[in-house]
Structure formats: C-alpha cells, structure tokens
KOLMARKE-136087 format. One line per field, with one value per residue (C-alpha): residue number from 1; x, y, z. Coordinates in steps of 0.25 Angstrom, whole numbers, padded with zeros to 4 digits, always signed. Example, Ala and Ser with C-alpha at 12.3 -4.5 7.8 and 13.67 -1.06 7.14 Angstrom:
<recs>
seq <- [1,2] $
X <- [+0049,+0055] $
Y <- [-0018,-0004] $
Z <- [+0031,+0029] $
</recs>
This chain:
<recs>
seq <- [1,2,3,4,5,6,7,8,9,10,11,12,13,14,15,16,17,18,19,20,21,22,23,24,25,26,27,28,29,30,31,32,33,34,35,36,37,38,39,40,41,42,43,44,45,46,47,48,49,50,51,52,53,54,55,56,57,58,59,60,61,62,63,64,65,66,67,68,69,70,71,72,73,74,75,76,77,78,79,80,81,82,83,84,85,86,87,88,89,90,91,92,93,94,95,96,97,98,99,100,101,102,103,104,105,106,107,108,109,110,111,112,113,114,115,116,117,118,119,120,121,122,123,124,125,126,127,128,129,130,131,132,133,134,135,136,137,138,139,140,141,142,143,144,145,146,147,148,149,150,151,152,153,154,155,156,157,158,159,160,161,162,163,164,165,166,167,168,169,170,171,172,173,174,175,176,177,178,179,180,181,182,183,184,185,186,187,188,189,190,191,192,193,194,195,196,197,198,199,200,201,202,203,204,205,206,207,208,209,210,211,212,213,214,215,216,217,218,219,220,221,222,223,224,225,226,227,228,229,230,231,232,233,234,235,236,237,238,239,240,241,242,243,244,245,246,247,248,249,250,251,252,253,254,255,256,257,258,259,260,261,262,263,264,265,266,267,268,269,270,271,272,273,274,275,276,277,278,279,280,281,282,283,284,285,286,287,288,289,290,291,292,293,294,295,296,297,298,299,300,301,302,303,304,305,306,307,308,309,310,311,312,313,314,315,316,317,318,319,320,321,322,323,324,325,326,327,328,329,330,331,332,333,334,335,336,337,338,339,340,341,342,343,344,345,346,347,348,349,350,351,352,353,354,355,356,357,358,359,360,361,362,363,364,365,366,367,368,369,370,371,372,373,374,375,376,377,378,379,380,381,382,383,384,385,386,387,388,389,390,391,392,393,394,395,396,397,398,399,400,401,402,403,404,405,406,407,408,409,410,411,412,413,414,415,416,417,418,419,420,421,422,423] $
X <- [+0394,+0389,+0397,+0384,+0379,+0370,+0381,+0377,+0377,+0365,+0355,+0361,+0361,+0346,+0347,+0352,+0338,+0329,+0325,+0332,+0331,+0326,+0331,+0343,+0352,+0343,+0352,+0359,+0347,+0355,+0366,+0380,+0391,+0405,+0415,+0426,+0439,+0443,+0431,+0435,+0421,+0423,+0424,+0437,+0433,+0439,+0431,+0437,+0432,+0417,+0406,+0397,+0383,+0377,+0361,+0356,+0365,+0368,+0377,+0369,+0380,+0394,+0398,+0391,+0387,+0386,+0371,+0364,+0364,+0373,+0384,+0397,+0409,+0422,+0431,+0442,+0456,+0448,+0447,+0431,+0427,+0416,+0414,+0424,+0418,+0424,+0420,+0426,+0427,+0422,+0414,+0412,+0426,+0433,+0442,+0437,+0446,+0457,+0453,+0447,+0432,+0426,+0412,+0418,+0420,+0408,+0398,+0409,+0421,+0413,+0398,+0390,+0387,+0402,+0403,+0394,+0401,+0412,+0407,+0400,+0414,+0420,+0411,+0413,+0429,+0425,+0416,+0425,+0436,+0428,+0421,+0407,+0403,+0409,+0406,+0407,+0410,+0406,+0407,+0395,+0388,+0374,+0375,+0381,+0366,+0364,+0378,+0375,+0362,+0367,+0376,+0367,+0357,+0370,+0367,+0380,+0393,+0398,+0401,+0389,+0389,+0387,+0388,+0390,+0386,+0392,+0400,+0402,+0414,+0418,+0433,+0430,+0431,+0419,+0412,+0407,+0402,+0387,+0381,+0375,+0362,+0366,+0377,+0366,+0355,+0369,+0368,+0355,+0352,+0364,+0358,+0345,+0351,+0357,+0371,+0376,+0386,+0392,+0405,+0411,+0424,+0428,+0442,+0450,+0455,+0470,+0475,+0469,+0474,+0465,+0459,+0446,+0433,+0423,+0422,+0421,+0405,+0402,+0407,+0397,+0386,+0387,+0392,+0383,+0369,+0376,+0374,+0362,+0357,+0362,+0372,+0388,+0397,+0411,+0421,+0433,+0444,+0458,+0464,+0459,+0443,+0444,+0442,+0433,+0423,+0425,+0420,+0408,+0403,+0407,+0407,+0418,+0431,+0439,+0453,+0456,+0472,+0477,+0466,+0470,+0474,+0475,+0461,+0456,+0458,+0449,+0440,+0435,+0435,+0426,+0417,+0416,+0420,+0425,+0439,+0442,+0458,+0455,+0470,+0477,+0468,+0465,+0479,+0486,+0473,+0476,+0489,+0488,+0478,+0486,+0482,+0469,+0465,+0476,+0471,+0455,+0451,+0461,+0470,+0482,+0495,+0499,+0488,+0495,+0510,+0505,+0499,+0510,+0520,+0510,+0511,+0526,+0529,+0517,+0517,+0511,+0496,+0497,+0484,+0478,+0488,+0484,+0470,+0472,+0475,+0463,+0455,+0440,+0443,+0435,+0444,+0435,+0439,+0438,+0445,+0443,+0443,+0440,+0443,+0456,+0453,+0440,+0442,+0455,+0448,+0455,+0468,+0465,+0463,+0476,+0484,+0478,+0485,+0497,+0501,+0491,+0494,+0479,+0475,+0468,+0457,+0455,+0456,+0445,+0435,+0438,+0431,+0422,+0415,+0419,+0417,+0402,+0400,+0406,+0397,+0383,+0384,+0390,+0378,+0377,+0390,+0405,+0406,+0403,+0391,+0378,+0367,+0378,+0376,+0385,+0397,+0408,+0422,+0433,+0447,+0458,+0468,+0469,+0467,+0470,+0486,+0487,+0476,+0480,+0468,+0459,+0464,+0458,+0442,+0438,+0425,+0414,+0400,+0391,+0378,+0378,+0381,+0394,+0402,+0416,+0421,+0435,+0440] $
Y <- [+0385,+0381,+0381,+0384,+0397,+0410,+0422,+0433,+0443,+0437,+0445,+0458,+0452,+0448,+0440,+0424,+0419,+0427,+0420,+0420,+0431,+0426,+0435,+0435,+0441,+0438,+0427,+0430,+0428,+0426,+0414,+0414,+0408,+0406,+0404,+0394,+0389,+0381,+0375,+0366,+0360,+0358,+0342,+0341,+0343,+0354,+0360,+0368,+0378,+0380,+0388,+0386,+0393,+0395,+0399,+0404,+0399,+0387,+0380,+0379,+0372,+0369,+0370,+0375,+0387,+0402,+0404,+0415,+0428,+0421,+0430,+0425,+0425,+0423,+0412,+0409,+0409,+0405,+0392,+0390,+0381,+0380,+0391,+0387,+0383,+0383,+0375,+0382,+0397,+0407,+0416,+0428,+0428,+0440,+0452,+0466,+0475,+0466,+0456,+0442,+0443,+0428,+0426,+0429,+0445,+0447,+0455,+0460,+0466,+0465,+0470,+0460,+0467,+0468,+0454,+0450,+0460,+0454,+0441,+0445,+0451,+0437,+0431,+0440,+0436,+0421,+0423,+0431,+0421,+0410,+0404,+0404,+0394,+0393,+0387,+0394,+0385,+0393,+0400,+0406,+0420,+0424,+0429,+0415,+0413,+0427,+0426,+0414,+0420,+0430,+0425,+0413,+0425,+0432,+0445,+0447,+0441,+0428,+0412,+0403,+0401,+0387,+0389,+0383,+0393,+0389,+0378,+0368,+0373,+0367,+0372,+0385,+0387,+0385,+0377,+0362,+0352,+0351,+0337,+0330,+0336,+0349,+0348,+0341,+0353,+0362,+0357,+0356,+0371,+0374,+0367,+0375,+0387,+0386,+0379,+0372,+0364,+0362,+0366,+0358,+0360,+0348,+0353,+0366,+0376,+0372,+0385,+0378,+0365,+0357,+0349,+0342,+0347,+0339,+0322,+0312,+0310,+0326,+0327,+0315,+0322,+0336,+0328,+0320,+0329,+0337,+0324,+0321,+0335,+0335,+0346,+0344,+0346,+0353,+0350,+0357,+0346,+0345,+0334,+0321,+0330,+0327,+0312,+0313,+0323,+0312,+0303,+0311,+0310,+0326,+0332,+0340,+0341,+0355,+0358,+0343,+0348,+0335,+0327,+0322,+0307,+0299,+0290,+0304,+0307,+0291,+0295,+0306,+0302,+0290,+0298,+0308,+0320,+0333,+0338,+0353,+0356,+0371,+0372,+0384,+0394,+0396,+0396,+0406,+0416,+0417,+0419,+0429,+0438,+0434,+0449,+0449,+0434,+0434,+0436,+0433,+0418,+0408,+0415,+0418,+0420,+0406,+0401,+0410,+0404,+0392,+0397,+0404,+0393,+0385,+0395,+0399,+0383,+0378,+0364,+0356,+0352,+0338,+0333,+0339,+0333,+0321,+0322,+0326,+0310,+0302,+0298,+0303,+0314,+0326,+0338,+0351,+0365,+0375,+0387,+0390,+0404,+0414,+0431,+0433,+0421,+0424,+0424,+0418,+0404,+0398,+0400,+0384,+0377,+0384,+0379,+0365,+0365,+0370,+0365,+0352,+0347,+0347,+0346,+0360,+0353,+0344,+0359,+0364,+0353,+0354,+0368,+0366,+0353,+0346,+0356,+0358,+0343,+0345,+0357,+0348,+0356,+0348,+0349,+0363,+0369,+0366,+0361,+0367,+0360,+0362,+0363,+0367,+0382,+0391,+0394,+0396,+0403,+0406,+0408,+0415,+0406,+0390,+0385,+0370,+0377,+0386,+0386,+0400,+0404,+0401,+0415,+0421,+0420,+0429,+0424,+0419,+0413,+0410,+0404,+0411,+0424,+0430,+0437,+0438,+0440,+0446,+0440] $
Z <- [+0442,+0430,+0417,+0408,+0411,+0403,+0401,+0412,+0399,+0393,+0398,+0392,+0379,+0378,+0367,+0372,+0374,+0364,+0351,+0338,+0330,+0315,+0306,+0297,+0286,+0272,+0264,+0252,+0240,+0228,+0228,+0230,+0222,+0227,+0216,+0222,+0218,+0230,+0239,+0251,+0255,+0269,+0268,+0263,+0247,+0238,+0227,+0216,+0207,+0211,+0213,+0227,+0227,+0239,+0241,+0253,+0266,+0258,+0248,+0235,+0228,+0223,+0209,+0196,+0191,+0199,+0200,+0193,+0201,+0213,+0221,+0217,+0226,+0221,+0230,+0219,+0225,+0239,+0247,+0249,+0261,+0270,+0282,+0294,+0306,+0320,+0328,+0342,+0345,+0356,+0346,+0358,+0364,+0360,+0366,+0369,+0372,+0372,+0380,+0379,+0383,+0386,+0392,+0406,+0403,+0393,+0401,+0409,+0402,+0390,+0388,+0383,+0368,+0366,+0367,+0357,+0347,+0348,+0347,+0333,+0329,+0331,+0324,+0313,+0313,+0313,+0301,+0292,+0294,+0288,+0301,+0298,+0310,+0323,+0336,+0348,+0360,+0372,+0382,+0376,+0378,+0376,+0361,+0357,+0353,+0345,+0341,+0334,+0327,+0322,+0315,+0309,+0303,+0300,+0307,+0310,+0304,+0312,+0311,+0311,+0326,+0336,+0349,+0363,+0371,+0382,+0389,+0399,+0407,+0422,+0421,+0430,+0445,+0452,+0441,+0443,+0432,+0433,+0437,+0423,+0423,+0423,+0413,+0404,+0407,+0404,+0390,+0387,+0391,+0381,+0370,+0373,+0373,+0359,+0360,+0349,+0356,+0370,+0373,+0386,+0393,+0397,+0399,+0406,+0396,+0391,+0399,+0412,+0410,+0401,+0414,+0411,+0416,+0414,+0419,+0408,+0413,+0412,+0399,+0395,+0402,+0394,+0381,+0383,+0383,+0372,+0363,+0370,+0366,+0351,+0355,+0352,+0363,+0362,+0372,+0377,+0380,+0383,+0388,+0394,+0393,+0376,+0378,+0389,+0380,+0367,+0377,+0382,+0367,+0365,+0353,+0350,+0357,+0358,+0360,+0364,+0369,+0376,+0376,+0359,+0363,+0352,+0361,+0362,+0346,+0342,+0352,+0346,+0333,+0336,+0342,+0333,+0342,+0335,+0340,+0340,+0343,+0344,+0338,+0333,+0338,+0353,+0360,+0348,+0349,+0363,+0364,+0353,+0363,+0374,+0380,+0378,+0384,+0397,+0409,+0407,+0411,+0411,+0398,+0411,+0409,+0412,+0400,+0389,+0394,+0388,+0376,+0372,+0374,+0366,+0353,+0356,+0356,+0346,+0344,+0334,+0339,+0341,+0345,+0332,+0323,+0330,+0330,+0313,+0313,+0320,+0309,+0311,+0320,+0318,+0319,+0319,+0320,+0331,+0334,+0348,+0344,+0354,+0356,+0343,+0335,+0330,+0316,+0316,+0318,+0307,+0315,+0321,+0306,+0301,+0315,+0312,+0298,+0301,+0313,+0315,+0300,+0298,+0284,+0278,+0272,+0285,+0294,+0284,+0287,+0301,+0300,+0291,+0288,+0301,+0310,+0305,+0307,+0323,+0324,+0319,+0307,+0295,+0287,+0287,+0287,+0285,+0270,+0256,+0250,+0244,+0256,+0265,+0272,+0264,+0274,+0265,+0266,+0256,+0260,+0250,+0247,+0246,+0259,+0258,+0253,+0264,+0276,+0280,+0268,+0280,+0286,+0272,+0272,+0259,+0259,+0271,+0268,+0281,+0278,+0263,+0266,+0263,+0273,+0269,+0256,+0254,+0239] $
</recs>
C-alpha cells in the first residue's frame, strides 16, 4: 500500500486540479500609519516611540513623519511585532459534533463541504490570534490547494498558508517502504502537485512507541530528492530516527522526544538543520478533549493513561532546556496544533518560557524571524523593515515583562490589510 495517495473526496470537490482563479480583494489605496510605542523587530532589536508606514502589502518605512491623508492606527500601550508564524499545525483537523474528525472520517462521518468550513473557521481562529502564516504538515486533503488561495487573495479570513499535502508514512498495517525510485517519483509528483515541503515519518507516533520507520538509506533516498529538488523536507523523529534524518541531510526535525543526545544536538547545528520541540501544546490539547479524540485511531484508553500521567506529574522539558544551550542551533516554532488548539497556538511559546527557561525575545524570534528563514521565506516575511510584506500584530500589554500578552492580539495585519483591531 502506498503511503502517498489522492483523497477519494476529490472528485466531489471539483476544484484540486483546475487553474488558479486570478482575482483578488483590491489593496488598500491610501497609506497606513501605525503609531507605536514598543516595536520588537523580529531580530532580536527593540524600537521605541515610532511611526511604521506601510504601502500597499509592503513596509514603506520606519520612522518620520505620518504621511498625508494615511489611515492611522493607534498601537500605544501595545507590543508591536512581526506576524507569528507556525511552522507545524493540521490546519483541516477539527471536531464536529463533538468528535475529532482527521482525513480518515471525512467523506464518511463528515460530508466533504462540511469539512472545508471548518477548515476556513480554523484558519479564521489562527488569524485572529496573531498567526498570519502557518505550515500545514499533512495529512493533506484536496482543498489544501484552494484553502491556501484563498487566503493568499484574501477571499476569506485565514493564515498565509504552506503546505505539505501529504506525507510519507510506513507505520500502518499493511503498508511497505517503496523501492528508491518510487519514493523518488513519490516526491517529485508532490512538488508537481503544489507542496511546499515534505513531511516524513521516520518514527511511530509517541502513543505507539516512537519505534523508527524508515532505514538510514531510505531516509537519504526521499531526503535526498527533496534537496535534489529544491524542496525542504520535515521529519517526524523520535528517538534514535532524529540522528539518522540529520544524517540524511533533512531539513527540519519535529518533535525530537528521545533522540536530543548532546552528538545529536552538534549535529544538527553543524548542519544547519532546524529543530521543532512541538512543546506545550499537543499532549495538554488532548487531554483537554480527552471525550472527543478517545476511541478514533490510536487515541485508546491506554494512549491517554500516559498522557495524563504526563500533565498530573509534569516535569521540566529537559531536552529543550538543553537544546536552548548548543551554540548555533536553530530552534524554530511549531505548535502541532490540531482539532481545540487552533487559535490557542501561542500556548507552546508561553510553555517554552515558563517551564524551558527560554528567553521571551529568543521565543519571539523563534516565531518570527527564524521561522520564516526555516520556511524559505526570510526575505519576505518574519521581521519589521522597509521592503518586508507588512504582516504586523500588536498585543496589549508589554510582552518582553509578561509573555502572557501573547493571549491578547488587539490588532492583526496580513499582507497590509487590517483584520483585527480591538484598542
């Protein structure tokens, strides 16, 4: 069985394989000003006291005077940063009727226009809470593709969206790695149909063991076409599978729960490979709609013994305190929201602060600024400067004092548009 495959509801949306529609919302004409007391720039710099103009989808500039005629927006008594991105959610997972509903149910418990709605209502919650770009790591559905279009012309509120469509996933019964040509064919069809990353399992889910699924030569097979290809490649990994998809030249490693040696850690940091801890997030969500995931997959009874022993006995998270300490690694940040955290996707920076010790400037950066570069988009997005698009959010409060401001977005910019704003 192949881990790749079309969702069996495309045909009844009609819309995977058609050409891009080409119109969008009309741009704001006259310029906005943004009247700031406290700017974080994304970089790790702080600006006091200034006004940011931006034209079109782009920052005009920093400082001097409000132009004639602009729209002005008051930030004073906020902390201004650049849109937050997260680098690791399942955009379409949601509940309906009070149960979880993953691509295995849609099209059956769930008819397929549902689906999307709920999808568009997540990315509404993500938006609004300060998230204007996410990454959506499988395990892909046929509106990935107009999802992501719509929300780049705006049509509907939503996140500024990458996807991976789909994954490569061997952990299943009845399913067998393919021999090296396919898995390379596997990628290249992927990249043709419109992915903006690969996701890999090269491990069993925690609940299942965290056992590796892939050998060390086919994780340098699919790695491999992925860099071959110009395409990043994300990797689940747990365990001994984290140095084995360093090895393999990956991108970016996920989760990473076991596999943190101290060889693992300088390995990835020579190479350049982006780590994602997923802390603070997953595990809590789950538990907290404990009624509406148990029973559908592998979310048993057994799975949610050990998660709850996990919050009813929380520990300090060790291998991210530790990974905070290897000079040059790049710590990025990823939610793994799925159906409840949507819009709570800050929930992960705030665990990282309090319980990893991680500096809050640091945390920014690792949402911002450093997670546009992991996502090939560090000269776009992620920081507040003139040329860069004008993703901007302001939260109440001052956040570098007290990082809970981050549950208090007043004001949301995507691409120059305003779509929050709550003084």
């Amino acid at each position: 069985m192949k881990s790749v495959q079309s969702h069996p509801s495309a045909a009844l949306l009609g819309v995977a394989n058609k050409p891009p529609l080409t119109w969008a919302l009309p741009r704001p004409r006259r310029p906005i000003a943004l009247n700031v007391a406290t700017l974080l720039d994304g970089k790790g710099g702080t600006l006091r006291d200034t006004v940011v103009v931006v034209s079109g989808d782009k920052i005009e500039r920093i400082g001097g005077p409000v132009p004639q005629g602009a729209q002005v927006y008051d930030l004073g008594g906020m902390t201004v940063a650049p849109g937050l991105i997260d680098t690791h959610v399942h955009v379409t997972y949601h509940f309906s009727h009070d149960r979880f509903i993953d691509n295995r149910l849609v099209g059956q418990d769930e008819p397929v226009p549902d689906s999307v709605l709920f999808s568009v209502e997540n990315g509404v919650r993500i938006l609004e809470a300060g998230f204007t770009t996410v990454q959506s790591l499988g395990p892909g559905t046929p509106w990935d593709l107009p999802l992501r279009e719509a929300w780049a012309r705006n049509l509907v509120p939503g996140p500024r969206l990458l996807t991976s469509l789909q994954w490569f996933r061997y952990d299943q019964p009845g399913q067998t790695v393919q021999p090296e040509a396919e898995l390379r064919a596997m990628v290249r069809d992927l990249k043709a149909r419109g992915a903006d990353a690969i996701k890999i399992f090269a491990s069993t889910s925690v609940r299942e063991g965290s056992r590796p699924t892939l050998t060390q030569a086919q994780l340098d097979v699919i790695c491999g076409e992925c860099n071959s290809q110009g395409l990043r490649s994300v990797v689940h990994a747990y365990t001994s599978a984290v140095k084995m998809a360093v090895q393999a030249g990956c991108t970016a490693i996920e989760h990473g729960t076991g596999g943190m040696t101290d060889e693992a850690l300088a390995l990835m940091a020579a190479k350049g490979t982006f780590f994602d801890p997923t802390v603070g997030v997953v595990t809590e969500n789950y538990v907290a709609n404990k009624d509406k995931y148990l029973g559908v997959g592998n979310y048993t009874a057994e799975a949610f013994a050990m998660m709850e022993k996990l919050i009813a006995n929380p520990k300090p998270p060790e291998e991210f305190i530790r990974s905070l300490k290897v000079p040059g690694l790049k710590i990025v940040y990823g939610s793994d929201a799925t159906a409840g955290a949507h819009g709570h996707n800050a929930e992960g920076l705030l665990y990282r602060i309090k319980f990893g010790g991680q500096d809050p400037m640091r945390a920014l950066v690792s949402a911002t600024s450093l997670a546009a570069e992991s996502l090939n988009l560090g000269s776009e997005i992620g920081s507040i400067a003139p040329g860069m698009t004008a993703d901007i959010v302001a939260m109440r409060g001052d956040y570098l004092a007290d990082a809970t401001a981050l549950r208090e977005m007043a004001f949301v910019m995507k691409g120059g548009r305003v779509v929050k704003y709550q003084p």
